[in-house]
VMD Tcl script that draws the C-alpha trace (Angstrom):
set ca {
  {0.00 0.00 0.00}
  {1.48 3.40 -0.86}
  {2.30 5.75 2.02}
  {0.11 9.08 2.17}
  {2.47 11.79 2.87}
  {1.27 14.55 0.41}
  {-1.98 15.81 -0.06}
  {-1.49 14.94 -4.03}
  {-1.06 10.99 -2.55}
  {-4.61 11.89 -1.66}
  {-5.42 12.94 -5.03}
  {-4.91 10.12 -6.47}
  {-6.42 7.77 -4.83}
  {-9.30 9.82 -4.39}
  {-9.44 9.56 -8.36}
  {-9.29 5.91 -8.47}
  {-12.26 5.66 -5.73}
  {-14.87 7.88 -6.53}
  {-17.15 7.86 -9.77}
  {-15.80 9.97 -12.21}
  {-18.42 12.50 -12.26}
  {-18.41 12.93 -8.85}
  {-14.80 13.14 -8.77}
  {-14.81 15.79 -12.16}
  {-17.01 17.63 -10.06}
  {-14.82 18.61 -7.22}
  {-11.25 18.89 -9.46}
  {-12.49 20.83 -11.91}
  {-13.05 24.63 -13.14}
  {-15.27 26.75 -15.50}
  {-14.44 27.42 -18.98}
  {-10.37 26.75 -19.59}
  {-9.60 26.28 -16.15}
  {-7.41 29.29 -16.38}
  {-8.44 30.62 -13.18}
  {-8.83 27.27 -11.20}
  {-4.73 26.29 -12.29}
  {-3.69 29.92 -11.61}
  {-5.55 29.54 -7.64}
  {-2.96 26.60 -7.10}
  {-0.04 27.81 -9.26}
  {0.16 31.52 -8.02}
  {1.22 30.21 -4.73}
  {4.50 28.28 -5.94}
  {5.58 31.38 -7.47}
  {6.25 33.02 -3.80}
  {8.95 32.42 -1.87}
  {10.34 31.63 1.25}
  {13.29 33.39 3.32}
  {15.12 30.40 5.22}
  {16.19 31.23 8.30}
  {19.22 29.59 10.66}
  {20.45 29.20 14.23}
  {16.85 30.13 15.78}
  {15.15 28.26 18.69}
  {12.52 26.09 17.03}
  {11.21 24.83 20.33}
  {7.46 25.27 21.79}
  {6.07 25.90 18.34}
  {2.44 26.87 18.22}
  {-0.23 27.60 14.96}
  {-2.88 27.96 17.02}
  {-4.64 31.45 16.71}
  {-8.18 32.55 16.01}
  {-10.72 32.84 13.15}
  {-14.28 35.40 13.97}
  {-13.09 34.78 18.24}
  {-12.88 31.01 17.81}
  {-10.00 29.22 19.04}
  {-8.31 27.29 16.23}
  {-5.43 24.67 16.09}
  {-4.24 26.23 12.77}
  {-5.37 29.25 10.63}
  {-7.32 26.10 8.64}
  {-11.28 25.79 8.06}
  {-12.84 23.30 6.20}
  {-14.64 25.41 3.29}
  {-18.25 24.34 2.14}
  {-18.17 22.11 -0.71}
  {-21.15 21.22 -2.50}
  {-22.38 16.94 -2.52}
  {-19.38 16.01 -0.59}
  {-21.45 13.18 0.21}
  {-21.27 11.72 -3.07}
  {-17.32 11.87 -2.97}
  {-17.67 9.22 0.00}
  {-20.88 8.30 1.94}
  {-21.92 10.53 5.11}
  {-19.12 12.27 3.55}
  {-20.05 15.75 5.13}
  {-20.99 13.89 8.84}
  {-17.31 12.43 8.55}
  {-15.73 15.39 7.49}
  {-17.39 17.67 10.65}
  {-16.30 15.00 12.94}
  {-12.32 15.03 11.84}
  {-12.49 18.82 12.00}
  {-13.90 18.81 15.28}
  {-11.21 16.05 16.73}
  {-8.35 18.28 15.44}
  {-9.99 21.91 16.41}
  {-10.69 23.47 13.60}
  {-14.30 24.70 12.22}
  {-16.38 22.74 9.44}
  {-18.39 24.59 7.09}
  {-21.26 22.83 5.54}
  {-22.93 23.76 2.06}
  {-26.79 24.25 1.46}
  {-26.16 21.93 -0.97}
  {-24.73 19.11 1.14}
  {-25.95 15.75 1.15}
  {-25.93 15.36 4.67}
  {-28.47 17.81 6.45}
  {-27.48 20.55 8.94}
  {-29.69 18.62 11.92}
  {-27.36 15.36 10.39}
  {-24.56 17.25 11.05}
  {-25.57 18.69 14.48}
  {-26.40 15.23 15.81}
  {-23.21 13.73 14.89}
  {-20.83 16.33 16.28}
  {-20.50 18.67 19.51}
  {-18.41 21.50 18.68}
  {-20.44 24.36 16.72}
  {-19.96 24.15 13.11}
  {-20.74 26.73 10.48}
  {-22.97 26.89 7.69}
  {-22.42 28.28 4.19}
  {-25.97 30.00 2.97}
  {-27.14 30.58 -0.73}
  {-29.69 32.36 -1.14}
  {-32.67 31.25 -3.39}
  {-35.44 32.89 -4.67}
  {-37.64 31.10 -2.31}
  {-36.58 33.80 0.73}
  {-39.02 31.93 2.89}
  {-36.98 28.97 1.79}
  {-34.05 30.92 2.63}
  {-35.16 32.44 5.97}
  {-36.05 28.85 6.87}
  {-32.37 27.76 6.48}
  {-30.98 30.68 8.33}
  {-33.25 29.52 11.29}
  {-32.78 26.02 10.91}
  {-28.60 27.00 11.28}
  {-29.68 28.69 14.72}
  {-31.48 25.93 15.81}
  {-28.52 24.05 14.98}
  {-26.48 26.75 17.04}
  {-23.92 26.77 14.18}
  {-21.39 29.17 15.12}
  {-21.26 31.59 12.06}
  {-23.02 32.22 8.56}
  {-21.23 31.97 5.86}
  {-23.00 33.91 3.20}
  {-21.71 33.50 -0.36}
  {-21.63 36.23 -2.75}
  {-20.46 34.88 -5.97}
  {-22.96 32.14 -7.02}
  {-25.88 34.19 -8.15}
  {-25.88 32.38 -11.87}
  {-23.88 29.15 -12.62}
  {-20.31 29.11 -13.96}
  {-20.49 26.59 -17.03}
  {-18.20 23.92 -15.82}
  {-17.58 21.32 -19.09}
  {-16.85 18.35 -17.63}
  {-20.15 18.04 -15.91}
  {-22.07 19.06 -18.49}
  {-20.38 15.80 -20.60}
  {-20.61 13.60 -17.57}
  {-23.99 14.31 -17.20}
  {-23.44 15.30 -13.33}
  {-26.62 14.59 -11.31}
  {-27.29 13.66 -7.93}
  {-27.79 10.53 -7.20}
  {-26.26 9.38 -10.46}
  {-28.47 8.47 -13.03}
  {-28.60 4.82 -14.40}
  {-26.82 5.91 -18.09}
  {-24.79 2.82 -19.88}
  {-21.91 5.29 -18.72}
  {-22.67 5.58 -15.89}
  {-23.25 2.12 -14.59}
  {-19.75 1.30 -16.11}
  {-17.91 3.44 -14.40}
  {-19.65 2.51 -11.22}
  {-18.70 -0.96 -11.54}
  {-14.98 0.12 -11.09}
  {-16.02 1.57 -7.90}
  {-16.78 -1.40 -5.85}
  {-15.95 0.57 -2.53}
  {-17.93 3.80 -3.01}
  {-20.87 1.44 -4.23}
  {-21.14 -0.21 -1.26}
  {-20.74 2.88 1.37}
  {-23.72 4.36 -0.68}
  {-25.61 1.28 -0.03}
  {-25.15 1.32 3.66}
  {-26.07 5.19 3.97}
  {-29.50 6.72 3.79}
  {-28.18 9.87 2.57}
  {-28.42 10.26 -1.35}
  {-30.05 13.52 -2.11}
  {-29.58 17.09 -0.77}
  {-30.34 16.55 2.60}
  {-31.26 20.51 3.07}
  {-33.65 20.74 -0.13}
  {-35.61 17.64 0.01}
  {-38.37 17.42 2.42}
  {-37.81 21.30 3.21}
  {-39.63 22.79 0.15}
  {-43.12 21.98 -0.93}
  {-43.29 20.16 -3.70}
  {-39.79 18.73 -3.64}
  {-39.76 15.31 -2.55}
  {-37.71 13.50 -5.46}
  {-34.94 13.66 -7.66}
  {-37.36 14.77 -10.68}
  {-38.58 17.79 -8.56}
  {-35.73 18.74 -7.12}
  {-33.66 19.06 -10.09}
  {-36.45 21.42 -11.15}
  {-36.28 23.54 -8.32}
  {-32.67 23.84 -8.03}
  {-32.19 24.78 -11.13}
  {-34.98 27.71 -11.08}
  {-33.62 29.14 -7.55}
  {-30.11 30.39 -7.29}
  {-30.88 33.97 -7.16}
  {-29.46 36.37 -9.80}
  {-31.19 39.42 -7.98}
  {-29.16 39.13 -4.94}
  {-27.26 42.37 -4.12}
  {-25.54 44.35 -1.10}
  {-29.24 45.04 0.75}
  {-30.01 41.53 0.89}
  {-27.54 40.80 3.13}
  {-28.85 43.56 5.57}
  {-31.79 41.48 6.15}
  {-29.70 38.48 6.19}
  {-27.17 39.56 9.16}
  {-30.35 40.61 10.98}
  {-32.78 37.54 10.47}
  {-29.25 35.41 11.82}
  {-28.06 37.69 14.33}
  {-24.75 35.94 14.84}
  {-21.47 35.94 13.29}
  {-21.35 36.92 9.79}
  {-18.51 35.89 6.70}
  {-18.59 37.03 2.94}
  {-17.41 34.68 0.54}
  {-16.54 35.54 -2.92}
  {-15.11 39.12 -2.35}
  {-12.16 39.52 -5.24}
  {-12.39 42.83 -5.57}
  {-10.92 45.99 -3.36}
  {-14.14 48.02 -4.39}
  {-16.46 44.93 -3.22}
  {-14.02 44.37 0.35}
  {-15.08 47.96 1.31}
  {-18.82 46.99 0.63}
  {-18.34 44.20 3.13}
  {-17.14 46.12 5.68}
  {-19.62 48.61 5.10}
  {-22.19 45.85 5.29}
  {-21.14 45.18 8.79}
  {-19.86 41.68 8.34}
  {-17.32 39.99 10.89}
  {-15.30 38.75 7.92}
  {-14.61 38.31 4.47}
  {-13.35 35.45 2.38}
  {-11.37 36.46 -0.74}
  {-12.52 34.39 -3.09}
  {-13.06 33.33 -6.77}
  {-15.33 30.13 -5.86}
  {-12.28 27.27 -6.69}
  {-12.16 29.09 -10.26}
  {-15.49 27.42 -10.79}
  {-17.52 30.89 -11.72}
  {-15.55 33.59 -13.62}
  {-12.50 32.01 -15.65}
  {-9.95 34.63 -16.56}
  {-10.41 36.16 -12.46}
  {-7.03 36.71 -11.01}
  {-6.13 34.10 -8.52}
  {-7.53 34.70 -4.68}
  {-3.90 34.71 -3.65}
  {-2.93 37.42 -5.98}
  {-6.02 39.48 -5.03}
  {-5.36 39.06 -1.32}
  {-2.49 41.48 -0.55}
  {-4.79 44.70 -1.97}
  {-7.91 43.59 -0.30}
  {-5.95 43.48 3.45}
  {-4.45 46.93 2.52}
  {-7.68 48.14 1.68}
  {-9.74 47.37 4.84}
  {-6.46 46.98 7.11}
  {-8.23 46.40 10.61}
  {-11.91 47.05 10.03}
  {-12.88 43.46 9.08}
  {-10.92 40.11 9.47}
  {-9.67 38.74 5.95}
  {-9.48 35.25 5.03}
  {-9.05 33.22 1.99}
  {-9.47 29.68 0.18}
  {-8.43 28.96 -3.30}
  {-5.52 26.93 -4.32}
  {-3.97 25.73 -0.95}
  {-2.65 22.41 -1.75}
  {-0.15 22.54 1.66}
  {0.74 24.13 5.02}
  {2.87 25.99 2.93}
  {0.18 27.90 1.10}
  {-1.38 28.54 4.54}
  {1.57 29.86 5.70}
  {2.13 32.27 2.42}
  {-1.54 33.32 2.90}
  {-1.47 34.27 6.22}
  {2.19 36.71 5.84}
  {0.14 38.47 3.05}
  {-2.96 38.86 5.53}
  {-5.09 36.43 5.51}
  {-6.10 35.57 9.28}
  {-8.27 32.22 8.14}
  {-7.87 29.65 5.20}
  {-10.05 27.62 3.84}
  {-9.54 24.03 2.16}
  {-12.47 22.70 -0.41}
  {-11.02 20.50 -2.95}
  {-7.68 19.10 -0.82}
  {-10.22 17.94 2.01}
  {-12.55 16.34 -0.87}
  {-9.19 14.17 -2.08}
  {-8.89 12.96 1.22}
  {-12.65 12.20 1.76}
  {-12.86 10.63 -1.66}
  {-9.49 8.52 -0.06}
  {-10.49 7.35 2.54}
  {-13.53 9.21 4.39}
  {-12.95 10.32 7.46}
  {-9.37 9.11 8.38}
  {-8.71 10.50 5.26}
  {-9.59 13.98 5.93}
  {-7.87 13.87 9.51}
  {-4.65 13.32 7.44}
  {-5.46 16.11 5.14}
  {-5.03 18.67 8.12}
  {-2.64 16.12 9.80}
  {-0.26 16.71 6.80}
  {-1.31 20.56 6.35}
  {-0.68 20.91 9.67}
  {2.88 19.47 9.57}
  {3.92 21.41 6.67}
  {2.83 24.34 8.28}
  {4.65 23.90 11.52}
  {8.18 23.13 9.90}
  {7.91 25.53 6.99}
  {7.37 28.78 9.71}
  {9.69 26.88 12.02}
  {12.77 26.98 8.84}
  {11.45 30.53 8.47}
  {12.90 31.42 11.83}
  {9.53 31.61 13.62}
  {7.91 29.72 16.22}
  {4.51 31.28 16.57}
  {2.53 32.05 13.69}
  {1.13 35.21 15.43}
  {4.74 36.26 14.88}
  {4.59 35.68 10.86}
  {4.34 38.53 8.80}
  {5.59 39.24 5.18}
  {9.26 39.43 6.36}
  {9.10 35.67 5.94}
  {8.42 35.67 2.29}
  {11.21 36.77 -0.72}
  {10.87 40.26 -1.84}
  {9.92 40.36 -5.76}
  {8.41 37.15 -5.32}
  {5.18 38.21 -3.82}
  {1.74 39.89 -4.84}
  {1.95 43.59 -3.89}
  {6.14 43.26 -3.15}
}
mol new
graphics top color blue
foreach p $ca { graphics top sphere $p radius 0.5 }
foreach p [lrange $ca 0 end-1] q [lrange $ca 1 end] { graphics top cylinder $p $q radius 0.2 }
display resetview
């Protein structure tokens, strides 16, 4: 058996596991994938000062992200059907970011429910909101969250239309699969994801179905879903949002220095630079390369995070010295769920977390309150 040490190990064997629509659907972009390579490649091109002869003992990466203690600067970020990358898959991914102390943000369109989640776990977890055109639909989820005493909405921006991603228009990407001669064949290579789905009751959007009138099978809710993402949604709709929740509030999607200042005009605790995994608009500059203007712009007035690209404690590492106090990881904790469910997301942040930890310790640092761009190569950075 091959030894996981990378999360690319992951990867890979993530890609031999799950259907290939299913898999297609979480390593992929929209368009050319232009934006999508650049999230991942942008972050190689920065460089590291090495540092010697420093004390590298009592090492710590613990900080905060919106007042919640965290074991590293490291969220998991909300990825839509991670249950059909590995069954329960969003039930097993809460509970390995709960045993290593980070938060877990779950998608509206999860597999697994948010009272699924909330019954399976006992730290708070957060919950990513879209909003539909339903708003009672919408209002409904917010309260549900509550109920479920999540500790934060995150509210994304940047997913009022659909990005045309290719390879799930070709693969026919539908949820559960449907019984095409493709399909089935590809299934049949998948003896291990087969029988996980057989065992679990969870098979359709667990925070759709049975939630909206009228939706109650796969026919309906294809329908609905595909009639709802909202293309009205705009900067006063999230006024009524952050007052029908009431509790912590994160953008996600913000790219854009004239958008950041929105947010914190809005009120928000935080904002997540973001260009949706390059799954929306192909051609956007990378989130890393957008990052550095958007913390200049809003300096202390609302706490910045990020996701796109991060592959390694390294990227985490990089993203926080250009100001980023909170990462998120989508498709590199969908590798390891694909992998091997849960033990294989608890060595997704069991390797990020390593990387992290030596990489700022060879940068002459032991606390990663103490990292700051002085770490990084001049020249070699966004905004250097």
């Amino acid at each position: 058996m091959t030894v996981i040490t990378t999360i690319e190990d992951l990867r890979q064997l993530a890609q031999k596991r799950v259907p290939r629509m299913f898999y297609d659907y979480a390593d992929s972009g929209s368009w050319t994938e232009s934006t999508y390579r650049a999230n991942e490649a942008d972050f190689q091109s920065i460089k590291l000062r090495q540092r010697v002869a420093v004390n590298m003992e009592n090492r710590s990466t613990a900080t905060t992200m919106v007042g919640v203690n965290v074991a590293m600067p490291v969220a998991i970020a909300p990825t839509g059907s991670a249950g059909m990358q590995h069954a329960d898959g969003e039930i097993l991914a809460a509970r390995a970011a709960e045993k290593f102390g980070i938060p877990y943000t779950l998608s509206t369109m999860s597999i697994c429910s948010i009272e699924d989640i909330a019954a399976s776990t006992q730290a708070p977890f957060w919950f990513q909101l879209y909003v539909m055109r339903d708003r009672d639909f919408s209002e409904r989820l917010i309260d549900r969250a509550k109920a479920a005493k999540c500790g934060a909405l995150v509210l994304t921006l940047d997913l009022q239309i659909l990005g045309q991603r290719h390879k799930d228009l070709k693969n026919g990407l539908s949820v559960p699969p449907k019984p095409t001669l493709a399909a089935l064949a590809n299934l049949a290579t998948k003896p291990r994801w087969v029988l996980g789905m057989a065992g679990s009751k969870h098979r359709q959007f667990g925070n759709i179905v049975g939630h909206v009138k009228g939706v109650d099978d796969m026919s309906s809710l294809s329908q609905w879903t595909a009639q709802q993402f909202d293309p009205r949604l705009n900067w006063g709709d999230v006024e009524w949002i952050k007052k029908r929740w009431g509790g912590k509030l994160i953008l996600k999607g913000i790219q854009d220095v004239e958008d950041a200042k929105l947010a914190v005009a809005s009120g928000a605790d935080a904002l997540i630079v973001s260009n949706h995994g390059g799954r929306q608009l192909d051609g956007a500059e990378s989130s890393i390369r957008a990052l550095p203007a958007i913390v200049d712009a809003v300096g202390p007035q609302i706490e910045v995070h990020m996701d796109g690209g991060i592959r390694s404690g390294q990227d985490v590492l990089k993203a926080w010295a250009l100001g980023a106090r909170g990462t998120y990881i989508g498709r590199a904790h969908l590798y390891g769920l694909g992998a091997m469910g849960e033990a294989g997301v608890a060595k997704t942040l069991e390797i990020i977390h390593k990387e992290l930890d030596l990489t700022m310790a060879f940068c002459g640092k032991t606390r990663i309150e103490q990292v700051d761009k002085g770490i990084l190569l001049p020249g070699t950075y966004p905004g250097a």
